[in-house]
Each structure stands twice: as C-alpha cells, then as structure tokens.
VONUTOR-769738 format. One line per field, with one value per residue (C-alpha): residue number from 1; z, x, y. Coordinates in steps of 0.1 Angstrom, whole numbers. Example, Ala and Ser with C-alpha at 12.3 -4.5 7.8 and 13.67 -1.06 7.14 Angstrom:
2
num: [1,2]
pz: [78,71]
px: [123,137]
py: [-45,-11]
This chain:
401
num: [1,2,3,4,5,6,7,8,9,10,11,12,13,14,15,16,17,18,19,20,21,22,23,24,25,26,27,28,29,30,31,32,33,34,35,36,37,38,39,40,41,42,43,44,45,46,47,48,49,50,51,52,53,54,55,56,57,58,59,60,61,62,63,64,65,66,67,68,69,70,71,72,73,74,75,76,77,78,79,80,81,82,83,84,85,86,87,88,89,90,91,92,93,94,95,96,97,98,99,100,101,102,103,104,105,106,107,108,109,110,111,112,113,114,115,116,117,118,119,120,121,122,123,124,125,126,127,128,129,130,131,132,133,134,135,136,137,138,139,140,141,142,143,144,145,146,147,148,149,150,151,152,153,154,155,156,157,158,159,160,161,162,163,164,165,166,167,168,169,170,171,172,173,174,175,176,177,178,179,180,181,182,183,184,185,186,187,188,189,190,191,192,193,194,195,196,197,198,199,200,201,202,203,204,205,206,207,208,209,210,211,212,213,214,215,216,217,218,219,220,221,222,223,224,225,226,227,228,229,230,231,232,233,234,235,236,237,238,239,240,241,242,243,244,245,246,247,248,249,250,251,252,253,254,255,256,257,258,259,260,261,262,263,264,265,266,267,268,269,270,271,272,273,274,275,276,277,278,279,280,281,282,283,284,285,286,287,288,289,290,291,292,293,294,295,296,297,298,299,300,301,302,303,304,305,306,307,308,309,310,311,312,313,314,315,316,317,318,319,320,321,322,323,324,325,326,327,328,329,330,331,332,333,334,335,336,337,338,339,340,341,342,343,344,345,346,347,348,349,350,351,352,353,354,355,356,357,358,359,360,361,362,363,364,365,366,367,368,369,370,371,372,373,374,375,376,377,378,379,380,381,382,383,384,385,386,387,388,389,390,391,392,393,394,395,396,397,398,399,400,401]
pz: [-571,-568,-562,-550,-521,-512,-504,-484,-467,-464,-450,-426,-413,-407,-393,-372,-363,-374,-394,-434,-432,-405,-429,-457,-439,-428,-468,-479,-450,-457,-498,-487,-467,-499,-521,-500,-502,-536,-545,-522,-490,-505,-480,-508,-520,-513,-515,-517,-521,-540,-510,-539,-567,-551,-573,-558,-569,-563,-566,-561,-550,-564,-557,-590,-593,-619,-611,-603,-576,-566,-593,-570,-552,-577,-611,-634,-645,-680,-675,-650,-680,-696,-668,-657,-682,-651,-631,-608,-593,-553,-561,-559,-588,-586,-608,-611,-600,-616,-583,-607,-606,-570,-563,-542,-513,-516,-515,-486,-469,-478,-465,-430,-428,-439,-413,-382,-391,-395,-361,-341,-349,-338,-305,-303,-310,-281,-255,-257,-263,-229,-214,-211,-195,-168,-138,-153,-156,-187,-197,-220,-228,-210,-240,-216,-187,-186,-149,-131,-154,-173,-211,-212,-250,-248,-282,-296,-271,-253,-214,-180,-153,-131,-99,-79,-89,-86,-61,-40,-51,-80,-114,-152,-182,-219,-232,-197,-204,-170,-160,-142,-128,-157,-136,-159,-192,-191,-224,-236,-267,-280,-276,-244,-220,-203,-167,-148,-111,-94,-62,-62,-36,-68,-90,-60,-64,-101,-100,-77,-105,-127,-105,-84,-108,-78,-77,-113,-107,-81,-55,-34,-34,-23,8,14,4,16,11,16,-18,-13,22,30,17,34,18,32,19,19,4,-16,-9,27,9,-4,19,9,22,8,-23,-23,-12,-36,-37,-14,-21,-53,-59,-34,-45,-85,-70,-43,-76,-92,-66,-61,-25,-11,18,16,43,34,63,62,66,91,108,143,151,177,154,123,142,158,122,108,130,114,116,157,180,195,237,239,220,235,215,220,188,195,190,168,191,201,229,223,245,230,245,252,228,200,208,180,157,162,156,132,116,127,131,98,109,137,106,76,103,114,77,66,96,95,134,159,172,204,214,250,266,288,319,311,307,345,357,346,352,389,391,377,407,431,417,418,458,465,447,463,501,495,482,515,532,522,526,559,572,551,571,600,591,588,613,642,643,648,678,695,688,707,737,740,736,764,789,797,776,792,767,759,750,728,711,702,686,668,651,650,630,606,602]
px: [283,291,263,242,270,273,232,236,260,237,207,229,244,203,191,222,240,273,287,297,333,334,315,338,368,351,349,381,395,374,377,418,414,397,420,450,436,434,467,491,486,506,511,517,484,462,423,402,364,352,327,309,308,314,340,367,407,428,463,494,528,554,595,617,648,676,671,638,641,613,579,554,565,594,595,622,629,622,586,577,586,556,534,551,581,586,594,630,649,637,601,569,546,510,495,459,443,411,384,354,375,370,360,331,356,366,336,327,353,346,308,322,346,324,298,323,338,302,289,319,314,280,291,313,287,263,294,298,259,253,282,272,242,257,238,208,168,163,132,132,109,113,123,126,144,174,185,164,182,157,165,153,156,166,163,199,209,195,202,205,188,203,187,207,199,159,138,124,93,86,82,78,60,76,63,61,76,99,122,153,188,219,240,271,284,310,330,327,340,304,297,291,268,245,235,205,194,161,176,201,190,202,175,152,171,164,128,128,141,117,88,97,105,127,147,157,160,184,165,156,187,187,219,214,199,198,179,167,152,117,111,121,141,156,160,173,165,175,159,183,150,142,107,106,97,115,100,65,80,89,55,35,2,-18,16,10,46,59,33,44,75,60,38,70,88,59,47,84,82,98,110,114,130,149,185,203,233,222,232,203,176,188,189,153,143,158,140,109,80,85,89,113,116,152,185,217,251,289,303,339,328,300,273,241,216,180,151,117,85,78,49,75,104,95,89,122,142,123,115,146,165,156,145,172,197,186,183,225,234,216,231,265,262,261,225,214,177,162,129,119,118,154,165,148,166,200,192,186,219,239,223,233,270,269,258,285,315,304,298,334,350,337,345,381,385,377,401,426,418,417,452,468,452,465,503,490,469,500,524,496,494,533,539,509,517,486,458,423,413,380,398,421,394,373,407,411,375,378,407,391,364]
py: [-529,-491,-469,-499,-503,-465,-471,-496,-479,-444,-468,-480,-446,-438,-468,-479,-446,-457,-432,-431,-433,-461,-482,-477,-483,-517,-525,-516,-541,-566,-565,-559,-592,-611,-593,-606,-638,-645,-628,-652,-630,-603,-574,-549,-544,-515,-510,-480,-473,-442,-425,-408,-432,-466,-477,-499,-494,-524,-519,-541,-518,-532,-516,-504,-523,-529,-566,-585,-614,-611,-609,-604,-571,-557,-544,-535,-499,-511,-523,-495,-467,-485,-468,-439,-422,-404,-438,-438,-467,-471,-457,-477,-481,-501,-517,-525,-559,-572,-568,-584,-619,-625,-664,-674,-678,-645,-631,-652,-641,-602,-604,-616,-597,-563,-580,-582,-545,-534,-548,-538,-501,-505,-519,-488,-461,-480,-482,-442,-437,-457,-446,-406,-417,-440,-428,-417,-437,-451,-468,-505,-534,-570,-591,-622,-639,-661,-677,-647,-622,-600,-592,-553,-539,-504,-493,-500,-520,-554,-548,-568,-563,-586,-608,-587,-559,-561,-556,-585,-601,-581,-602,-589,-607,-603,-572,-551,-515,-509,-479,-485,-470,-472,-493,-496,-506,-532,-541,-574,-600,-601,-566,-534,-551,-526,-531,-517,-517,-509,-516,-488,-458,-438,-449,-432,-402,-399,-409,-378,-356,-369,-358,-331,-298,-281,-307,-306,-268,-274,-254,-285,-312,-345,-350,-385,-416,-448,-476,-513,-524,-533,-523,-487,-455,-429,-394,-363,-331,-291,-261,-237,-210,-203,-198,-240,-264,-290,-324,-304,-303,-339,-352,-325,-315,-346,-368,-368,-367,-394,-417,-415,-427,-453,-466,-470,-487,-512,-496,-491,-468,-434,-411,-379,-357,-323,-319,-301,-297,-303,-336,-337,-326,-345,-380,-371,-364,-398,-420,-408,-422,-428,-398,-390,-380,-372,-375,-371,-373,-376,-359,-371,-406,-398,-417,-409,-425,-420,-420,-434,-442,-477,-474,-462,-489,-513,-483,-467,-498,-512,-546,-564,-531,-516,-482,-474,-492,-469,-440,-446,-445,-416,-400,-412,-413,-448,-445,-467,-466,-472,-468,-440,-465,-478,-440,-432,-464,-450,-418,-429,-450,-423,-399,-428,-431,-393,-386,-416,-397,-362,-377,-397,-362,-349,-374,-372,-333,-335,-362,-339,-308,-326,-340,-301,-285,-312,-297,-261,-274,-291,-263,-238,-263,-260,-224,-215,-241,-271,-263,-279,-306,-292,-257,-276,-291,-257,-240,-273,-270,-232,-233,-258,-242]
C-alpha cells in the first residue's frame, strides 16, 4: 500500500490544496485509531508513515520492569535484552505489531477516519483562503436554490447568497455566472460557510475598483456610500490630483464606467457627487438630481433646512423619502426640505415677529427714559421757584433727548 498511498496523497495535495504532511498526519491517526482498535484500545501504541516510501511502523511501547503485572504494556528486563542488550529498568522498548492483519472492521474504521481527517483540513485551507478575501468581489456559478437561498459554487467552496442579501426582484437560473460582495465566513460543524451580498453599498464600492483605474490607484477614493438595494446608491467622491475630476472619472468616457456597474446592478441608480467640506455645498450636492435654491445649516445640531422649487419638491424627497433619506446618510446631517412659497411665508412671519420685538424694545426704552428723567425735572422746578407748565415740559423732552 506504500508508494500507491504516498500518490494518493501527492494527487490530493494538487487537486485539493491540502498540504503533504496534513494528509499523513490524517493516516497515521486513522491507522492509530484502527490499530487501537484491534489491539484492546491500548494507549501505548504508536504509528508512523514513511513520507518517502509509504511504509507504515506500528509499534506497541511497552515499560521495563523486574516484575510483569501487566502483559500488555510491561516487559521484563529479561525479554527486553532480547531486543536491546543495551535495555535498562524504567525505559520503554516497542515492539512491532503486524499492520497487514488488520480485519475488515479495522480497515472500515481507518477509511473514515482518513476520510474525516482529510475533509477537515480541507475545510481549514477554504476558511483562511476565504477569509483573506472577506470584503472583496468574487465571482461563482448558481448551482441552485434552497428556501430563496441561492447555492453559488466558488471554485473550492459552495456559497450562500442569502434572500437577504439580494437585490429585490432579481432571479438566477442554474448555470448563471454572478459576481457578488464576500459577506463573511462563519465556521460551522459541516464545514466554513461562505456568505455573499449584492445588497451591500460595499459591493458598489468594489465594482467601482474594478472599473474605474484611479480608483484602484488611489487617486480618486470613494468617502461614502450608501445605498437602497435595487432603487438607488449614493457615492461620494474626492480627487487626490487637483488635475482628476473625480465624478468624470467615475462616469468615464460617455458613462461607460457607471453603466458597467448600473449593468451589473440590474439598472440601480447611482449618484455620483463630489466631496467637500462645506456642509452647504456637500448637502446641495447630495440631493442630486433636484436643484437646489437655498441651504441653510445649524452646525451645533447638525441640521440643515433646504429651499427647493415647488417643481423639485418630489425630486428632492424622493419616492417615499428616498432621496432626501440616502442624501441625510451620506451627509451625516438632519436635512428638512420646504418649498420656496413656504420659505417666503416664514420668511414673512419671521419679519413680522422681528418689527414686533424692535417696536416693543422701543417702546420699552422710552417709558424707561421717561422714568429717569422725571426726578431731574421736579428737582429743577424746586430749586427755581414755579416753573410754567409748558417750560417744564420742554426741559423734560430736552433732557431726554
């Protein structure tokens, strides 16, 4: 079985990228584990397979003593001398066991055993494969669908792509080739279980990489992304070159660019809009495609009131708040949309509210000056005898004034 085992082994190293050693060590406990069972269950016996020759050593360890109580793991001095004239009371001595005379049982047992070991380093070597490329776009083939789940087969690994994570209303037959977002890879009792996503504004991201060479190059990086899976995405964008345009990059030469990725998204729409740090201009810029009148923002509470056309209400806040939605998570900033009539209207009633405070303030300092000045006016009249009322009257005035 020896050199016909060690190919076995070699054409598995190629074909299932476990390595060499792995494999062996898989034998040696499976033929330890038949070994074990044919001998008693003795825990003193040892196996090892030759890596060049395939040849398997089975040896039983058995103690030196004066006495033997124990035949199956001890050995007197005597007897040992007949193996080793070097042998010494306390040492271990093995003694070879007959590996041709396993029964059908034991070989049973071995082939299991050798087919579990064999299967779980497999599962290990796709856990780290997938692992390293958490995060990235991988591409697969729909194998089928079970309870809305699709079955995509990656290569070395079967997938899920979960009826979570795929975008609404889009269907695959057995046999369709699909690329989609590396979700995560989740250790289970039957082996890693790879997850993907198409829904994930990350998957966006990547598809972007794929297409757009600045963006691999790091001169044009993606901020922000957000997204509602099958209606609308949200990207933000800024040029490491002052000489890149960076949403031109994105689109490409006649959108050539941003449609590869619409294709891919099954007609998604994406907004591409350029980041900045003025809070005004960056909110005007996520509300893309309405324009924008006016912004206005408190940065303390990180709110913003804009002013739209009536014409570009509906646009702004979208198809059941989509737009205006996407737009305050891009932004990181609570947006609030009116019309240019409601704006005038407030506008007006803030005017209204303002003449009112500044004709009460008046109001107020002169009943106040009127109320300091009257002591001065009496203590004239007594110092200067009668004063004639309408005298009193024009120091009074004159002295407020």
């Amino acid at each position: 079985m020896g050199r016909e085992l060690i190919a076995v082994i070699a054409q598995m190293e190629r074909e299932k990228g476990i390595k060499a050693q792995k494999i062996i060590s898989a034998v040696e406990s499976a033929l330890l584990s038949a070994a074990r069972k044919k001998y008693g269950g003795a825990d003193n016996i040892r196996v090892q397979l030759d890596p060049q020759s395939g040849e398997i050593e089975a040896v039983r360890l058995k103690k030196i003593v004066e006495e033997v109580s124990d035949p199956e793991s001890e050995i007197s001095l005597k007897e040992a001398y007949t193996f080793d004239d070097t042998a010494e009371l306390g040492d271990e001595i093995g003694a070879l066991l007959d590996m041709n005379d396993f029964g059908r049982i034991a070989a049973q047992t071995a082939r299991q055993v050798i087919f579990q070991k064999v299967r779980e380093a497999e599962w290990e070597t796709v856990y780290k494969d997938y692992s390293a490329r958490m995060g990235d776009v991988v591409s697969g083939v729909i194998m089928g669908q079970e309870r809305r789940n699709y079955i995509v087969e990656l290569g070395k690994a079967e997938a899920l792509l979960p009826f979570s994570e795929q975008i609404p209303g889009e269907t695959f037959r057995r046999g369709d080739r699909i690329r989609a977002y590396l979700l995560e890879v989740k250790p289970a009792s039957k082996g890693p279980q790879v997850v993907l996503s198409r829904t994930h504004p990350q998957f966006v991201v990547k598809l972007f990489e794929l297409e757009v060479p600045e963006i691999a190059d790091k001169v044009v990086v993606i901020r922000e992304a957000v997204r509602e899976a099958g209606d609308r995405t949200k990207i933000c964008v800024e040029s490491k070159e002052p000489r890149v345009d960076p949403v031109g990059a994105c689109v490409g030469v006649r959108g050539s660019r941003v449609q590869a990725v619409v294709r891919e998204l099954r007609g998604e729409k994406v907004d591409i809009i350029t980041w900045t740090d003025d809070p005004k201009t960056f909110i005007g810029e996520a509300l893309s495609p309405a324009m924008i009148e006016k912004v206005g923002v408190n940065e303390e509470e990180k709110t913003a009131l804009v002013v739209v056309s009536e014409a570009q209400l509906s646009l702004a806040i979208g198809k059941r708040g989509q737009n205006v939605r996407l737009a305050s998570r891009l932004t990181g900033w609570k947006i609030d949309i009116i019309n240019q009539s409601e704006y005038e209207k407030e506008r007006a009633k803030e005017k209204e509210g303002e003449i009112s405070d500044a004709i009460s303030k008046e109001q107020a300092a002169i009943l106040n000056a009127e109320e300091k000045n009257a002591p001065l006016a009496v203590a004239i009249s007594a110092d200067s005898g009668v004063i004639p009322e309408g005298v009193a009257e024009g120091i009074t005035e004159e002295i407020a004034q």
